[in-house]
One Martini backbone bead per residue (centre of mass of N, CA, C, O) as a GRO file, in nm:
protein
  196
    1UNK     BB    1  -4.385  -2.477  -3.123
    2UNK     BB    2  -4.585  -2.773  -3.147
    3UNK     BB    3  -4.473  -3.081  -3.064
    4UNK     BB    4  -4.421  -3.360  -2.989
    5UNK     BB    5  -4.198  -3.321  -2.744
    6UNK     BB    6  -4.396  -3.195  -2.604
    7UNK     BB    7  -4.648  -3.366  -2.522
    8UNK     BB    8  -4.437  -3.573  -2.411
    9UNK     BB    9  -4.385  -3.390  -2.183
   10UNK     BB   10  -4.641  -3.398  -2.056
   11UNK     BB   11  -4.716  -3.687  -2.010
   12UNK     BB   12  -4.465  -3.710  -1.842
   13UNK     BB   13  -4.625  -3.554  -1.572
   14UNK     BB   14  -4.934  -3.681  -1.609
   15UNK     BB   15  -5.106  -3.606  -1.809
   16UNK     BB   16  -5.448  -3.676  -1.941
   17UNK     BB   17  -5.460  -3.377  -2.089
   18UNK     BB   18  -5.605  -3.140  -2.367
   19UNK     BB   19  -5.626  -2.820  -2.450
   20UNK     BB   20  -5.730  -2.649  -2.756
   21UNK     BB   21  -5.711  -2.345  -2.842
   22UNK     BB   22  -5.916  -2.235  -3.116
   23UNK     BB   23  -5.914  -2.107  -3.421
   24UNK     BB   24  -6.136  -2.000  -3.666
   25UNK     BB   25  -6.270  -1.784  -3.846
   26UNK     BB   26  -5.987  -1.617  -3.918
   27UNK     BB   27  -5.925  -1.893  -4.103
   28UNK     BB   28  -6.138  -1.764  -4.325
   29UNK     BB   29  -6.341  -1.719  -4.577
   30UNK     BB   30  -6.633  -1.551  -4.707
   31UNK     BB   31  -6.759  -1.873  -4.683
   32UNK     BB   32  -6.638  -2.038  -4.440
   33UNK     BB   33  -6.361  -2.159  -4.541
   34UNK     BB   34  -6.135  -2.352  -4.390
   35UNK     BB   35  -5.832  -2.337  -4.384
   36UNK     BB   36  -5.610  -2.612  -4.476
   37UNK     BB   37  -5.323  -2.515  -4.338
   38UNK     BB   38  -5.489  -2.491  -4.072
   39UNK     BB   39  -5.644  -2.791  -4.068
   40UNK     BB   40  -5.336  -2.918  -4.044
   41UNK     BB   41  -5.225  -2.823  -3.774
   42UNK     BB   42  -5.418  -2.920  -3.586
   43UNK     BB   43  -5.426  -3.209  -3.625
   44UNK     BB   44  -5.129  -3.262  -3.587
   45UNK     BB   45  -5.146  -3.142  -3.274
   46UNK     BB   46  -5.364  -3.404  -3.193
   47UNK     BB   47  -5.204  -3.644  -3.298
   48UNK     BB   48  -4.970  -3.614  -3.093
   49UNK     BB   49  -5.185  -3.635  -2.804
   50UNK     BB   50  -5.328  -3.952  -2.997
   51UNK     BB   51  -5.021  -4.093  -2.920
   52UNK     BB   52  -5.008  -4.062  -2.625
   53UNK     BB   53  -5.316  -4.099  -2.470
   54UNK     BB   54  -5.463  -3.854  -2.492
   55UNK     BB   55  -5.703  -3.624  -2.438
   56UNK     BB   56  -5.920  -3.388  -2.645
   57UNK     BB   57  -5.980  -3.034  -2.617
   58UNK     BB   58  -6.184  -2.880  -2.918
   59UNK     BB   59  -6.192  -2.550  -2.968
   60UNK     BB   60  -6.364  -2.219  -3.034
   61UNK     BB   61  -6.135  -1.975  -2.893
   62UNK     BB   62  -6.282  -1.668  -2.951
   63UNK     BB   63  -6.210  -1.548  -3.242
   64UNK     BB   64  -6.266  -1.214  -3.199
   65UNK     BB   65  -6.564  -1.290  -3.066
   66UNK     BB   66  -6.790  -1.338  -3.261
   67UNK     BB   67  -6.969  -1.505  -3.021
   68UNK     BB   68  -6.929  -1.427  -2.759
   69UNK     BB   69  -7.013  -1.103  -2.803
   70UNK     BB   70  -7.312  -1.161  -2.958
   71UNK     BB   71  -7.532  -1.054  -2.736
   72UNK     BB   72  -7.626  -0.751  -2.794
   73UNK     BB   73  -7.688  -0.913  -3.107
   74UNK     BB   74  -8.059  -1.041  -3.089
   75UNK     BB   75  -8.121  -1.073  -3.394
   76UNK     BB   76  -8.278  -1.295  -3.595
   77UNK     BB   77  -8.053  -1.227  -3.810
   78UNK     BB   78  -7.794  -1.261  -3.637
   79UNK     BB   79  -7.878  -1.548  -3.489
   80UNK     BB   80  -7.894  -1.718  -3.760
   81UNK     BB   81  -7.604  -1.641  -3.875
   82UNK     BB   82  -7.453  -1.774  -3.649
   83UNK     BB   83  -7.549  -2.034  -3.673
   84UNK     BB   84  -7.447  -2.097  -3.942
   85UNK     BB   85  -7.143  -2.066  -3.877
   86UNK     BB   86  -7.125  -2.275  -3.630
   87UNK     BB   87  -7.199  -2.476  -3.837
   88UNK     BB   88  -7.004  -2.482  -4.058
   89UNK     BB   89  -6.749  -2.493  -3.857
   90UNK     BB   90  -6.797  -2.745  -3.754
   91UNK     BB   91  -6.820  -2.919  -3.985
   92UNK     BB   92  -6.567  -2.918  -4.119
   93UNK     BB   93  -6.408  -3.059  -3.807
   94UNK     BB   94  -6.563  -3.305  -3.779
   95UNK     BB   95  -6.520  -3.449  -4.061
   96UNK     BB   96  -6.211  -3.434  -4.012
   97UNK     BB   97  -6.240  -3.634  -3.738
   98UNK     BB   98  -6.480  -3.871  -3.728
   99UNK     BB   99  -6.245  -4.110  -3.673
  100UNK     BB  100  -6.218  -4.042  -3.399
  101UNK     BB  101  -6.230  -4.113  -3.098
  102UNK     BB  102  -6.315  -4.044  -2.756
  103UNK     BB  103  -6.033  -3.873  -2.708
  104UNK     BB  104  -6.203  -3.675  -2.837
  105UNK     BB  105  -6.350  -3.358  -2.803
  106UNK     BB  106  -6.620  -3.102  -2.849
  107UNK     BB  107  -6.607  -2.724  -2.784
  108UNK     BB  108  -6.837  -2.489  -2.907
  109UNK     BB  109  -6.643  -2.268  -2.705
  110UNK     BB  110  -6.592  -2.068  -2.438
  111UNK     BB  111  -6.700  -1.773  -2.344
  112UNK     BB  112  -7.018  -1.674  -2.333
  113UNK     BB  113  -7.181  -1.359  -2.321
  114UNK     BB  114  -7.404  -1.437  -2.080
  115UNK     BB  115  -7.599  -1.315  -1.815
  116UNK     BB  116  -7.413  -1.122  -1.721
  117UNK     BB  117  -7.404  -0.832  -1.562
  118UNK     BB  118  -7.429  -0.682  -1.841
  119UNK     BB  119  -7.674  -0.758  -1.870
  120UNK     BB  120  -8.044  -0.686  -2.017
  121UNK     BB  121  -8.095  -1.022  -2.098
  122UNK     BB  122  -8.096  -1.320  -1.973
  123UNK     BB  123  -8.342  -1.474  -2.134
  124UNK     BB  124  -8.250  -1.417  -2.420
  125UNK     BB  125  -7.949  -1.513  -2.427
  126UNK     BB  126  -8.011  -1.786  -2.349
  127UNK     BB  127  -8.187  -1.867  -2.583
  128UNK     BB  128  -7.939  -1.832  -2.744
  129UNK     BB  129  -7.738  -2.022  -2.623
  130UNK     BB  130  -7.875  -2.261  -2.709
  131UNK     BB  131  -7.878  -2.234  -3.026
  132UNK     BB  132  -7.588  -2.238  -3.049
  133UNK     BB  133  -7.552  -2.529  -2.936
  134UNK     BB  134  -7.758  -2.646  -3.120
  135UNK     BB  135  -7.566  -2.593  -3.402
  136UNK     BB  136  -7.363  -2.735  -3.305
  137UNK     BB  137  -7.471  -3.056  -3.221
  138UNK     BB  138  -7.593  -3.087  -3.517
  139UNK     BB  139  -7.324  -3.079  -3.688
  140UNK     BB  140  -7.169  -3.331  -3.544
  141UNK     BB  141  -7.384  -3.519  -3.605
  142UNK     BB  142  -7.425  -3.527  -3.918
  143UNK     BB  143  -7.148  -3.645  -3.994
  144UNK     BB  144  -7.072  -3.879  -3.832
  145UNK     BB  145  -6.951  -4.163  -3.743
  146UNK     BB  146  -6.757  -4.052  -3.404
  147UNK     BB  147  -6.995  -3.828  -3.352
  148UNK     BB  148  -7.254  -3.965  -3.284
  149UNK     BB  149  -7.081  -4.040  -2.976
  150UNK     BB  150  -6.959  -3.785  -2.900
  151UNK     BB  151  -6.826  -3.539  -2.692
  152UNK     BB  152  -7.005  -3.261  -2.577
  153UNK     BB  153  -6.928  -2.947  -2.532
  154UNK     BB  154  -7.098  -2.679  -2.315
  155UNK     BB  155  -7.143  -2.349  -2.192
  156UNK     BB  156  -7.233  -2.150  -1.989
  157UNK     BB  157  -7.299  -1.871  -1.866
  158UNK     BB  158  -6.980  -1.726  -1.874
  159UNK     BB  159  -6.877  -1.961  -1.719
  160UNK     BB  160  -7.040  -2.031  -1.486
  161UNK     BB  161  -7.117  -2.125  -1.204
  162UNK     BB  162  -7.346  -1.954  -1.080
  163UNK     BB  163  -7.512  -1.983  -1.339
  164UNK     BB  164  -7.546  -2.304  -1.367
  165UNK     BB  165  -7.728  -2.292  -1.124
  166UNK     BB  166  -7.981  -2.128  -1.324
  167UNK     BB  167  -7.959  -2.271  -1.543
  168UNK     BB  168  -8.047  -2.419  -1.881
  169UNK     BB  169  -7.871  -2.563  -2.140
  170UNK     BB  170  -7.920  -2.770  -2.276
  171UNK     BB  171  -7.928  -2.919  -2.560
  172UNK     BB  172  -8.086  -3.155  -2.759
  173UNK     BB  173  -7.980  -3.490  -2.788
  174UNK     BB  174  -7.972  -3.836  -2.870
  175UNK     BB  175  -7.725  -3.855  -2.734
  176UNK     BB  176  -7.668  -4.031  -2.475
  177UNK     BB  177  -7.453  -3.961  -2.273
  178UNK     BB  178  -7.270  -3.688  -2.465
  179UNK     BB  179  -7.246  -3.457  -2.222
  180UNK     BB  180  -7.077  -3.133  -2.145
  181UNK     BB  181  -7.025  -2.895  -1.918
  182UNK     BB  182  -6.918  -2.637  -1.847
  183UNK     BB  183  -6.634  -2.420  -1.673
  184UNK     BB  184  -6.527  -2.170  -1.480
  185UNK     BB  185  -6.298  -2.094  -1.222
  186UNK     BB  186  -6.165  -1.742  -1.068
  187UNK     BB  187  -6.159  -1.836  -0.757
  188UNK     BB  188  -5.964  -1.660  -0.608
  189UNK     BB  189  -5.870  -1.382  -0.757
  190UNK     BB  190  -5.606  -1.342  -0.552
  191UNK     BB  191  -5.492  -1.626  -0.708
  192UNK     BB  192  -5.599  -1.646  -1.031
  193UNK     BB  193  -5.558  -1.305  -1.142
  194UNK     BB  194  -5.400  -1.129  -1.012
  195UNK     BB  195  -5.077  -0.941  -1.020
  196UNK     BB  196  -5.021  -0.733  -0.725
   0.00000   0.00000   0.00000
């Protein structure tokens, strides 16, 4: 379980940021309103992070997959719920968080399976990956505080470096320079991912 006392190690080896892989669909009722003592034990853990004056980035971290392995299902019907929900749960997360400065940054997903080797519609995908991206930053905006102006991680397709450098995948916001694009490299494989 972490503690302050593990954070307060963290900050004393060096580090000066905390990524914290997060679910919420999973931790939803049917009407997707985020359990309390979920959403209670989260801010705990960023709490102990911004009394370090550690950066915390706060992302929806895979949560069973709901919306990113759901680029195979880009139906209208589809693709409108999923930003309903990926608005909704941005909202409520947001909103808790409001009053909280800088040191906080939302990153509204985490790996989007968008564009990838097995995609059959990269266009359509991209198209997709936008929307959500825009459902995340409308909703974070929306909530006011210091959302108005909060830096927002959106991620490329498949966080892919070399994804990011084909496409444009920026949703847009009101807010200058408040917006960071993420990746992931895990090359060399056999340095970062091999196991034997």
């Amino acid at each position: 379980k972490t503690t302050q006392e593990i954070i307060d190690f963290v900050k004393s080896q060096g580090f000066r940021s905390v990524r914290m892989p997060c679910s919420w669909y999973i931790h939803c009722d049917a009407n997707y309103n985020i359990d309390t003592k979920w959403m209670d034990r989260v801010q705990e853990v960023v709490d102990y992070c911004i009394k370090d004056s550690l950066y915390v980035v706060l992302n929806d971290h895979y949560d069973n997959g709901w919306i990113e392995r759901s680029f195979a299902d880009r139906t209208e019907s589809s693709v409108k719920k999923n930003c309903g929900i990926l608005g909704m749960l941005w909202k409520q997360i947001a909103t808790r968080f409001r009053d909280y400065d800088h040191h906080l940054l939302f990153a509204g997903m985490n790996e989007p399976d968008a564009a990838g080797d097995n995609s059959k519609d990269k266009t359509g995908d991209i198209e997709t990956l936008i929307r959500y991206q825009q459902a995340f930053v409308n909703a974070v905006r929306q909530t006011g505080g210091n959302n108005a102006s909060r830096v927002l991680v959106v991620q490329s397709p498949s966080t892919s470096i070399d994804l990011a450098t084909n496409y444009d995948v920026m949703p847009q916001d009101e807010t200058p320079n408040a917006m960071m694009l993420e990746v992931h490299f895990y090359a060399p494989y056999n340095f970062t991912m091999m196991t034997k």
